[in-house]
Backbone as JSON, one array per atom type, in Angstrom:
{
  "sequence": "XXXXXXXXXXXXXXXXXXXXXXXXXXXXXXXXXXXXXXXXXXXXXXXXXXXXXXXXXXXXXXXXXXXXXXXXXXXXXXXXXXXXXXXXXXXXXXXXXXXXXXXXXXXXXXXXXXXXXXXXXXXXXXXXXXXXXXXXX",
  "N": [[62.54, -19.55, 27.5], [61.58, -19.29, 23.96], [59.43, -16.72, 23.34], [58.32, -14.83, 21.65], [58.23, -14.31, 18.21], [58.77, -13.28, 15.21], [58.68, -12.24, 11.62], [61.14, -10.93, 8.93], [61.06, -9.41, 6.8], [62.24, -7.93, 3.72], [61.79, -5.06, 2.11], [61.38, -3.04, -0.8], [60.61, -0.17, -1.35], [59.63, 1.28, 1.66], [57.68, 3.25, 2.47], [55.86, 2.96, 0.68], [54.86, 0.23, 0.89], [53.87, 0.16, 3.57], [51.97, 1.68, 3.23], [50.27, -0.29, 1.53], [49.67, -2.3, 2.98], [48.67, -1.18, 5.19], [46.52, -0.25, 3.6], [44.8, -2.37, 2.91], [43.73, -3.4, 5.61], [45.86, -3.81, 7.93], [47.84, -3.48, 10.3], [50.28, -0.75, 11.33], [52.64, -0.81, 13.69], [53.25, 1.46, 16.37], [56.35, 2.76, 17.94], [59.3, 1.45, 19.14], [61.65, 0.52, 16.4], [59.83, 1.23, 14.4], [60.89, 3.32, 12.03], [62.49, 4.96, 9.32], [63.63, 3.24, 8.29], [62.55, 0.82, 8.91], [59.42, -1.08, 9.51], [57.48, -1.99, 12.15], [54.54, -4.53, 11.06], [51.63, -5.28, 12.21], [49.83, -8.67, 12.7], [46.87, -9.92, 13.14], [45.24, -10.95, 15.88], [47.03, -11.5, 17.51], [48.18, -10.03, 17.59], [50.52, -10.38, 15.74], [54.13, -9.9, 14.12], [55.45, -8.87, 11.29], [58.18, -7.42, 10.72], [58.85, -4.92, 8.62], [61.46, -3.92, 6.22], [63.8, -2.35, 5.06], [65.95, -2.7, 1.88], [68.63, -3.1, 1.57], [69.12, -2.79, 4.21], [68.36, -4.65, 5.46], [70.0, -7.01, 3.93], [72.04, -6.63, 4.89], [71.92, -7.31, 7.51], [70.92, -9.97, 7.0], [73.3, -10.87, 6.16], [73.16, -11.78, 2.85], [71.91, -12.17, -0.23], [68.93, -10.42, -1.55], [66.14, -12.47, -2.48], [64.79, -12.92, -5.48], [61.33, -12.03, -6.48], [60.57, -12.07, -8.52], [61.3, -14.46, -9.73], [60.98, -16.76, -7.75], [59.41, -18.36, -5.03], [59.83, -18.1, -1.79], [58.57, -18.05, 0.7], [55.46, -18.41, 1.94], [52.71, -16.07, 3.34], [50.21, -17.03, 5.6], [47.16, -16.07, 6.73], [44.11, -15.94, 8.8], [40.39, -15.23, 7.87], [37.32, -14.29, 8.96], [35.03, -14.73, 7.8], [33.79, -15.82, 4.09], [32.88, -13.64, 2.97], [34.75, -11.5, 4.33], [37.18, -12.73, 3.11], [36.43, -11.88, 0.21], [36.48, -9.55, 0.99], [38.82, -8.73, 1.1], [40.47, -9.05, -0.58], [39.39, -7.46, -2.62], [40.39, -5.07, -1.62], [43.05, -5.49, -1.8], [43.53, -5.55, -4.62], [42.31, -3.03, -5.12], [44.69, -1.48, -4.02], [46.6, -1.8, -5.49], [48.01, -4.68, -5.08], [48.62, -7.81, -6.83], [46.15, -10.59, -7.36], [46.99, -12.77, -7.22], [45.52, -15.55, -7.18], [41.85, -15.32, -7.01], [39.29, -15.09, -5.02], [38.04, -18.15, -3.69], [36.77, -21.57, -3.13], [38.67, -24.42, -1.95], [39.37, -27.95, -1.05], [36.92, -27.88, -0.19], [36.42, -27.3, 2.13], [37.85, -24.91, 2.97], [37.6, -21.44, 1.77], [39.7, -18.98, -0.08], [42.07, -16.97, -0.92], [44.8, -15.46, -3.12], [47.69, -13.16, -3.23], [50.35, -10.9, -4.29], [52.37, -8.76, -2.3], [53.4, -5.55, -3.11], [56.2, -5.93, -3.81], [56.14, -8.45, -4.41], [56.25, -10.54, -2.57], [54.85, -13.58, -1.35], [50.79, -13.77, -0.34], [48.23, -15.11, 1.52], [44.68, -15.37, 2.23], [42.49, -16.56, 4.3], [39.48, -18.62, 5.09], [38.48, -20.93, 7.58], [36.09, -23.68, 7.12], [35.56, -25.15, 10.12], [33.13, -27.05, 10.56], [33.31, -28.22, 7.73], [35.55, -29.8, 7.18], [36.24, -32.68, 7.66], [34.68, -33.59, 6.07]],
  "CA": [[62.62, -19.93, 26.1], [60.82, -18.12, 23.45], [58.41, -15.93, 23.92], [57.43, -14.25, 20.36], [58.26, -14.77, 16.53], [58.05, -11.98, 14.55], [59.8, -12.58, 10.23], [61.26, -9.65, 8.56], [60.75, -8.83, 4.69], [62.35, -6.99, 2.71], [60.94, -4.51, 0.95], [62.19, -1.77, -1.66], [60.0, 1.19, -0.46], [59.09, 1.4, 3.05], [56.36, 4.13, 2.47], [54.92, 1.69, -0.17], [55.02, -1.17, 1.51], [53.1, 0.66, 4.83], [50.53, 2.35, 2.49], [49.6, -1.14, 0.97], [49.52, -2.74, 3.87], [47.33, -0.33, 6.12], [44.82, -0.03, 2.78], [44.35, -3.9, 3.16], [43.82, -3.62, 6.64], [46.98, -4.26, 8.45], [48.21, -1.79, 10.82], [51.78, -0.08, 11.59], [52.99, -0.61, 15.22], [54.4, 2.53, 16.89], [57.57, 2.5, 19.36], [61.15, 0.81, 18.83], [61.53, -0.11, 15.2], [59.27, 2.21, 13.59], [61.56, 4.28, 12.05], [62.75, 5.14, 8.1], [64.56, 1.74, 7.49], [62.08, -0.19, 9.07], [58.37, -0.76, 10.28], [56.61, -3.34, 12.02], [53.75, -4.62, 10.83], [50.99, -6.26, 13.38], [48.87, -9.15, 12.12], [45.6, -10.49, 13.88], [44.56, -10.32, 17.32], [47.99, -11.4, 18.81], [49.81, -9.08, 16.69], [52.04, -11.12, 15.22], [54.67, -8.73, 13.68], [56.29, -8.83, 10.24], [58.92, -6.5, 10.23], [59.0, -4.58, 6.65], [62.59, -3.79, 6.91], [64.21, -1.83, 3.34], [66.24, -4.29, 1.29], [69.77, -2.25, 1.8], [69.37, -3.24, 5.79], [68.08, -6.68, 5.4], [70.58, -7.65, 3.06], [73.32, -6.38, 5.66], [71.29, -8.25, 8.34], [71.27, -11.51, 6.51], [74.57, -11.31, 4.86], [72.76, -12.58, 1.91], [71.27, -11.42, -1.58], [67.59, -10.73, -1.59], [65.44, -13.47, -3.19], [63.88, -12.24, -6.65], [60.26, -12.5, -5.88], [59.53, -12.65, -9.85], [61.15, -15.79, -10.33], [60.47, -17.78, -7.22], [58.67, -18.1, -4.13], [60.68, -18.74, -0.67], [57.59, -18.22, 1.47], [53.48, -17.79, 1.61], [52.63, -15.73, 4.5], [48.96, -17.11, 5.28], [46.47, -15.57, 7.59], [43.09, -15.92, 8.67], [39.77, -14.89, 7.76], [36.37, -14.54, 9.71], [34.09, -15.4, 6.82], [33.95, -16.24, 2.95], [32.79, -12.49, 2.85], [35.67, -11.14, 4.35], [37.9, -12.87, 2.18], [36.03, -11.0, -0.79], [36.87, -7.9, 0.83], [40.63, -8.98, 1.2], [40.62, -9.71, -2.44], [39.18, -6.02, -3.04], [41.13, -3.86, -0.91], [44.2, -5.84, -2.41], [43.37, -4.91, -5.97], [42.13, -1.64, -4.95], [45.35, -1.09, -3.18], [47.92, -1.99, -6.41], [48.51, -5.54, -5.45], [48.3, -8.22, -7.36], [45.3, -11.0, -6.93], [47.23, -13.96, -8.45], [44.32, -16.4, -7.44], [40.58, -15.02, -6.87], [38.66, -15.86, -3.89], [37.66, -19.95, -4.34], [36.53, -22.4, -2.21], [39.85, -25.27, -1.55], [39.79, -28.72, -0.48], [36.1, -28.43, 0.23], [36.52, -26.48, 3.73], [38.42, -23.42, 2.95], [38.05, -20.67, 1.35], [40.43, -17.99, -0.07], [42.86, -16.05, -1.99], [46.09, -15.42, -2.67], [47.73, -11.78, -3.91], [51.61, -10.56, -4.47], [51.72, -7.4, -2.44], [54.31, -4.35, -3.91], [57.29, -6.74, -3.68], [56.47, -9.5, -4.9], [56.16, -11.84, -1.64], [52.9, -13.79, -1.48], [50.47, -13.5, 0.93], [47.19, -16.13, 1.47], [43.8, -15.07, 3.27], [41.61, -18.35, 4.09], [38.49, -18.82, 6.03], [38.22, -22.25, 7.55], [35.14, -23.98, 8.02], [35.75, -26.45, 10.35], [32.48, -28.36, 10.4], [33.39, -29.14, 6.85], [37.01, -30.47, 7.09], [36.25, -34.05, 7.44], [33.59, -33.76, 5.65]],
  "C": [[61.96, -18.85, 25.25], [60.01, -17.73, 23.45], [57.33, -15.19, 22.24], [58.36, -14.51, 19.3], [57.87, -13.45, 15.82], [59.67, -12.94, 12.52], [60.02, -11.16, 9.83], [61.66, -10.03, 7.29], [61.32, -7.95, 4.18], [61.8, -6.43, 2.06], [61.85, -2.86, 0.2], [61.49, -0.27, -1.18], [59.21, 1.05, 0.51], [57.86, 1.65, 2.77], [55.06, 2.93, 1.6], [54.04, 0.61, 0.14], [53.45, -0.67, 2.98], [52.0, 1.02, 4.19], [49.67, 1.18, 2.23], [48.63, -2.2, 1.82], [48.35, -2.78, 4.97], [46.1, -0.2, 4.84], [44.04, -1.4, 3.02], [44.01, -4.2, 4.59], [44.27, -4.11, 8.14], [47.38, -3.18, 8.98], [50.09, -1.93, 11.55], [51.61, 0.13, 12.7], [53.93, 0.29, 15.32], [55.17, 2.17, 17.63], [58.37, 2.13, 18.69], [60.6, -0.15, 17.29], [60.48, -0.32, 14.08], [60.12, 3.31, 13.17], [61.45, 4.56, 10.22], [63.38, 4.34, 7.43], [63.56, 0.74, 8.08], [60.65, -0.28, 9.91], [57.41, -2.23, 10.69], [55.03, -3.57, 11.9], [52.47, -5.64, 11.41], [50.22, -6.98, 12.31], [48.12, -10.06, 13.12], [45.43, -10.44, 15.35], [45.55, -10.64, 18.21], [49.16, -10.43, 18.88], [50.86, -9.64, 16.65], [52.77, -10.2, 14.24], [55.42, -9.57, 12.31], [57.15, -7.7, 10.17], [58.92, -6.3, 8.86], [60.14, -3.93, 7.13], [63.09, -3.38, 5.18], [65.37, -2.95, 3.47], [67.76, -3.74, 1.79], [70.09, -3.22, 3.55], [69.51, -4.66, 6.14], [69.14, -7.63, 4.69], [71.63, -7.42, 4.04], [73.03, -7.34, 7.08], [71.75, -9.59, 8.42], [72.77, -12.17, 6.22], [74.17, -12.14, 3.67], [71.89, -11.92, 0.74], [69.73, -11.49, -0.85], [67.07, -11.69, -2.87], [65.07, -12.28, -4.47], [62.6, -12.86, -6.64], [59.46, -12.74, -7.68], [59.54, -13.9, -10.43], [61.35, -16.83, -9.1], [59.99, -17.1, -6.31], [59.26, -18.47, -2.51], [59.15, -18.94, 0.28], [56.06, -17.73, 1.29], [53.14, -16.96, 2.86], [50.71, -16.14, 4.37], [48.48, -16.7, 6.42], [44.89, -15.64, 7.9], [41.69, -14.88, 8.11], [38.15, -15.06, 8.73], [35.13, -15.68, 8.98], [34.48, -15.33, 4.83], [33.78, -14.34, 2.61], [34.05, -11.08, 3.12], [36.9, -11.48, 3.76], [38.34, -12.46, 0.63], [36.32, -9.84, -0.39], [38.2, -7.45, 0.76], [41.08, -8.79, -0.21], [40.48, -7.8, -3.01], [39.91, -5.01, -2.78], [42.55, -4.08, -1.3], [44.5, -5.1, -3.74], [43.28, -3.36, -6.05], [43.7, -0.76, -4.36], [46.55, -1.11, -4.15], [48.39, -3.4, -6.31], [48.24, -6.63, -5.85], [47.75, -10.04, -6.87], [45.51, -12.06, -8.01], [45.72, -15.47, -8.37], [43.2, -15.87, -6.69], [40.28, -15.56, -5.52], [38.29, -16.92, -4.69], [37.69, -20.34, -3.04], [38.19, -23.64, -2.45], [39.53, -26.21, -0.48], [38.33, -28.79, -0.1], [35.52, -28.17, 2.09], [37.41, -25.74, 4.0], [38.01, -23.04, 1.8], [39.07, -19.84, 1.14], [40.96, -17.45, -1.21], [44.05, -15.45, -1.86], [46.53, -14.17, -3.51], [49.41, -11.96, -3.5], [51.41, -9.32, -3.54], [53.23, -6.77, -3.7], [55.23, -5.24, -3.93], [57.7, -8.11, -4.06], [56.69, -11.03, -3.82], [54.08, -12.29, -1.53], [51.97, -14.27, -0.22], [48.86, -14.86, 0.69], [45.91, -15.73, 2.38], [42.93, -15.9, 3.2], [40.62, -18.1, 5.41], [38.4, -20.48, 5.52], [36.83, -22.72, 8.04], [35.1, -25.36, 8.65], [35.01, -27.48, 10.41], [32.72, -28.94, 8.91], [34.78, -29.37, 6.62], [36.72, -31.5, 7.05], [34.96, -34.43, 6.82], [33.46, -34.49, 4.34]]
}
């Protein structure tokens, strides 16, 4: 059955997209499907991959228009955090990096933290530290 999950994104400039990515601390997997139409992008310690894939390919892929990321939202991509501190640095290296830091770090629900940012493209991304002794709290 299946074995791994990886989503693939569209994005309008590759280079862009990889620069923003790796400043925020996200890194570009070498080998098959690293190339000039498309790069995958590892996230957290199992490396879960997002393909960033240019919009031209993806759209031939899908057979389907790309979403307009200014006037809605199809998906959140959310990801963890270690601590409330590293969520502040998520927040920084975002801003610092060009993309945009639609809600601030904040506490949520009373046992998360986080923050949520647009990167270059306009898909939105979520970085949350949970603390689980206070979930049922």
């Amino acid at each position: 059955m299946t074995k791994e999950l990886w989503m693939n994104l569209p994005v309008k400039d590759l280079n862009r997209s990889k620069e923003f990515f790796t400043a925020i601390g996200f890194a570009i997997k070498d080998g098959p499907g690293n190339n000039n139409k498309m790069a995958p992008l590892a996230i957290g310690d199992k490396n879960t991959i997002v393909m960033l894939i240019v919009e031209d390919v993806f759209k031939s892929a899908t057979q389907n228009p790309v979403a307009d990321t200014s006037k809605g939202t199809e998906v959140m991509f959310s990801f963890s955090a270690d601590s409330r501190e590293e969520v502040e640095e998520v927040a920084e290296k975002v801003i610092a990096a060009g993309g945009d830091l639609f809600a601030p770090p904040a506490e949520i629900q009373g046992w998360m933290y986080g923050c949520a940012f647009a990167d270059p493209d306009g898909h939105r991304w979520n970085a949350l530290y949970m603390d689980m002794a206070k979930m049922n709290g």
